[in-house]
N, C-alpha and C positions, 0 to 999 in steps of 0.2 A: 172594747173587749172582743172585736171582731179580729178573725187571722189565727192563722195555724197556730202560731207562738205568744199569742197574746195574754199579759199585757209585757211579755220584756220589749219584744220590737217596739213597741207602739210608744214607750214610754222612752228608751233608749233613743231613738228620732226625735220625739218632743224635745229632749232635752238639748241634744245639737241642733236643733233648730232654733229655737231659743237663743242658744250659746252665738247663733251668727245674724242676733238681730236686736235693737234696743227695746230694753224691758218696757219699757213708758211709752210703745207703739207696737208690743207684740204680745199676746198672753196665749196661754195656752190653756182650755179648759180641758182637764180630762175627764170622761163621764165613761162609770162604770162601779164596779165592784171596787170601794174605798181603801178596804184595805190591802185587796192587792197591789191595788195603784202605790199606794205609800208605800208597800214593802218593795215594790221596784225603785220608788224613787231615792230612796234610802239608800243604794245601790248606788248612786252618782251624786255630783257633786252640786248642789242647785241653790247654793247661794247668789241671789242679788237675781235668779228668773222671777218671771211675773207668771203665773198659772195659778188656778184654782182647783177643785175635785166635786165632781158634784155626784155622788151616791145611787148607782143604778145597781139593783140587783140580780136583774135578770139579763140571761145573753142569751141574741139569735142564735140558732149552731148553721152552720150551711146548708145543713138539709131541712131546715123550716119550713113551713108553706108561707111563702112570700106574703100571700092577699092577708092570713090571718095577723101578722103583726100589727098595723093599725088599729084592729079592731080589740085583740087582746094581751098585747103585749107591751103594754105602756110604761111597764117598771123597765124596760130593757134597756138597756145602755143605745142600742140602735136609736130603735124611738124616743126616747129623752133626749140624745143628744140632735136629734134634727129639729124635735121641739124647741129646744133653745134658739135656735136660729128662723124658726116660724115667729117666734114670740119679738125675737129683735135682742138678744141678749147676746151671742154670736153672728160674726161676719160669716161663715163660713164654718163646715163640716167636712170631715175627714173621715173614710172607715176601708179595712179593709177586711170587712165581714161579708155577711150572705148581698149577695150582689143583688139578686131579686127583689128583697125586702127593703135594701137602701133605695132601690128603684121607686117602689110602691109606696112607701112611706115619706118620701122627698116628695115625691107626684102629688099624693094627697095632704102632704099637708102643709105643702110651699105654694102647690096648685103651679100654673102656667103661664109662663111670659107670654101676654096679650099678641095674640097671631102665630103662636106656635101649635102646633097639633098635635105633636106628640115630642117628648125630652127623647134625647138622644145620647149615646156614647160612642165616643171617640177610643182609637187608638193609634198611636205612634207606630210605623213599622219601618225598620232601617231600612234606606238604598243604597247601592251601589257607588251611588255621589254623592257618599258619606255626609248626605241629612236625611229625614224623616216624613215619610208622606202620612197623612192624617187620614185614616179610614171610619168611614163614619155612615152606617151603623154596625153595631158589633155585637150588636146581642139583644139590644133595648125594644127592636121591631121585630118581631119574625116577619109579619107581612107589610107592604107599605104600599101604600097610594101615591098617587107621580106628584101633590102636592107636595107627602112627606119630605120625599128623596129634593124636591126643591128649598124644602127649609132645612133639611140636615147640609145643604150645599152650603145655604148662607151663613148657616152658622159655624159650620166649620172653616169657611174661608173668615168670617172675624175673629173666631180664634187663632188661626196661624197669623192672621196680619197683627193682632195684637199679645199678641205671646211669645212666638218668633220671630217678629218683626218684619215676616215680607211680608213687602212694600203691596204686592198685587198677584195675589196666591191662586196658581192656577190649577182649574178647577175639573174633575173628568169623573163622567158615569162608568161602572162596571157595569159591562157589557160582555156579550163573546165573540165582539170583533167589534174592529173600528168603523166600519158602516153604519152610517147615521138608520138604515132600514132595518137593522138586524134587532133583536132583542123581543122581549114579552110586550103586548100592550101598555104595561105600566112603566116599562123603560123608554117604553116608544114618547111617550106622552109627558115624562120625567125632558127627555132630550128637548122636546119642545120648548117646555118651559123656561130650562136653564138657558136653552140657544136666545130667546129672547129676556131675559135678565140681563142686568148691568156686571154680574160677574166676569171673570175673566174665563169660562168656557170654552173648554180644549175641545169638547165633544169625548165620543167612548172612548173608554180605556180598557186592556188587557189586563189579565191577574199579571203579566208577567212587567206590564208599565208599572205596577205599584214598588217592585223590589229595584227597578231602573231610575227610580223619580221621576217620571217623565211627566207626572203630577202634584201637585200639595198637595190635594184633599182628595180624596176619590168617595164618592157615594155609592150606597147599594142598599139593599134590604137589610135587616138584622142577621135573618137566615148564614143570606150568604157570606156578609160580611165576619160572623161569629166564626162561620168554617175558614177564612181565610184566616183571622187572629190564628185559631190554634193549630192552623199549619205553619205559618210562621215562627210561633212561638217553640213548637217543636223542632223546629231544625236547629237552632244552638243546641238544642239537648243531644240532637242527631251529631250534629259536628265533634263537642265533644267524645261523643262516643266513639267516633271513630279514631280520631286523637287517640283516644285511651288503648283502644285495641289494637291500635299501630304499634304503641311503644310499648307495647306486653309482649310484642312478637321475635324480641332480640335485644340485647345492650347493645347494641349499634343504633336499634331504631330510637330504643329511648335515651341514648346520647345523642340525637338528632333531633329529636323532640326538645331536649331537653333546652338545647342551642338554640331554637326557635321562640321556646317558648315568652320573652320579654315582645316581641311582635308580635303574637296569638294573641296576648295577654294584650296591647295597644287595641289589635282588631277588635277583640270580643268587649270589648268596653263599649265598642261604639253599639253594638247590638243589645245592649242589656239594659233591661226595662227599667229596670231600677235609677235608671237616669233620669227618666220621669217620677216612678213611683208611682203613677197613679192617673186615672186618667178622669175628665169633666161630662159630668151629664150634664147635657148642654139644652135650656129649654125650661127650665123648671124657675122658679122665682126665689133664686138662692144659688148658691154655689155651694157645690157636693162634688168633692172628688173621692173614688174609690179607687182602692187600690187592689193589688194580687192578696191572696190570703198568706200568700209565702213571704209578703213581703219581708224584707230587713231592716235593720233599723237605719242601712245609709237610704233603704227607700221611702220609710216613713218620713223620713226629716226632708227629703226634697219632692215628697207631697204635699208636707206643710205648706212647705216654700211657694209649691203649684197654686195653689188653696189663697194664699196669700195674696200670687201675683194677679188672678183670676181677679180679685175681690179690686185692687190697686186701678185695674186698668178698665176697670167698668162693664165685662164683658156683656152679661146683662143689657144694661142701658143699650150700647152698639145693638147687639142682636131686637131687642125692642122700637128701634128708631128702624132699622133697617125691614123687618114685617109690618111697622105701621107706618108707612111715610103720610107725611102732612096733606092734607087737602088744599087743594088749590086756594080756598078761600081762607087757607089757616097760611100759604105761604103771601097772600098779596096781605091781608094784615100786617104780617111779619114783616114784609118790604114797606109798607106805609109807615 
């Protein structure tokens, strides 16, 4: 029941999603307000899907106080439906509600992959060489300790090696210069650490390496990494606008525009969130993806997807093996 427009998005995605996958290895639970749910579903055509409905009455709104749900918000569709997947009843959780509260309520009641210290969130931000650098954290830390920024590294690089598939995802601190001496104490000591990990470590990176690729994964505090999303996120809004105020300015300009328009229309695809849908708190013992509250329903449906692949490819287990490696006396067992 989370999201601007909920529940049509939310139900509209489920059901294409669905639609591009076998009943008898996908289902979709939806948890919330019953009868709305049905009166959307009644809306499409959902013969031969697998999904159930499980009855939550009450909805987070965005401006909740995050900490209080846990504690008194148990009828909420939020909180139910992470509860299902605490209890083992669902793979995987989906919302594109109060972000705070999916945070707090995943954290406490999934708790944390053994050697992480704090969950994290990730986001996709398009470069230049039309693929995606992974910025990680974006809101989940205001402040962070130079451990943190070492296990938001690790886990960000097994997400892109196992979701995008490189091979050896290279890895770089936000910084305000590429000088290994520059930066605050905790970046200072953040660089040490990574420099010695088996990562593939570029050393620092500039705001402006992120929109270049000149890294997969870039790490930084929540702080600053949150002001970097909604500068980015802002600018296709900015672009169009000026699109729009160009071709208001004469029929020539908007029969110029107009001529472009199937390339604008190529470009801006490759910028638009909705290609994810959603992004993974990364850290938490479960998989939770959230998504925009704007989302669409072509975004809901390839959150699904995310949520999905997340769950297929073990990302968990990876990120768990990789904070607790074997002890020496668990690996010569192992060899005997």
């Amino acid at each position: 029941m989370g999201g601007d427009f909920a529940p049509v998005n939310e139900v509209a995605g489920a059901v294409a999603a669905m639609r591009d996958r076998d009943p008898s290895s996908f289902e979709i639970v939806f948890v919330g307000r019953e009868n709305d749910i049905k009166a959307e579903l009644a809306k499409h055509d959902t013969k031969g899907l697998n999904y159930s409905i499980v009855n939550a009455t009450d909805v987070v709104g965005m401006h909740d106080d995050p900490a209080s749900v846990f504690r008194s918000r148990k009828e909420s569709s939020l909180y139910k439906g992470i509860d299902l997947q605490a209890k083992g009843y669902v793979d995987a959780f989906m919302s594109a509600g109060n972000t705070g509260a999916v945070m707090s309520v995943a954290t406490l009641s999934l708790g944390r992959i053994k050697g992480v210290s704090r969950p994290t969130i990730g986001s996709f931000i398009p470069t230049s060489k039309n693929g995606h650098t992974l910025v990680l954290d974006v809101g989940a830390n205001v402040d962070s300790k130079p451990r943190f920024l070492y296990e938001f590294a690790v886990m960000g690089s097994i997400y892109t090696r196992r979701i995008r598939s490189i091979s050896l995802p290279r890895v770089g601190l936000l910084n305000i210069g590429e000088e290994r001496n520059k930066g605050s104490e905790t970046v200072l000591k953040a660089h040490e650490l990574l420099e010695e990990s088996s990562l593939e470590f570029i050393g620092n990176v500039e705001g402006g390496d992120i929109l270049n690729g000149h890294a997969d994964v870039v790490v930084c505090d929540g702080f600053t990494g949150n002001i970097v999303l909604k500068f980015a996120e802002s600018f296709l809004t900015l672009f169009k606008a000026k699109v729009r105020s160009y071709a208001e300015r004469g029929l020539l300009n908007k029969l110029a525009v107009a001529a472009i328009r199937p390339i604008l229309k190529r470009i801006l695809t490759g910028l638009d969130y909705e290609e994810y849908g959603g992004v993974p708190l990364l850290g938490v013992n479960g998989v939770v993806i959230i998504g925009h509250g704007r989302n669409s329903a072509r975004a809901m449906h390839n959150a699904l997807l995310l949520a999905e692949s997340v769950v297929k490819n073990k990302i968990n287990d990876h990120i768990h093996n990789a904070l607790n490696p074997p002890s020496l006396s668990q690996v010569s067992y192992e060899k005997s």
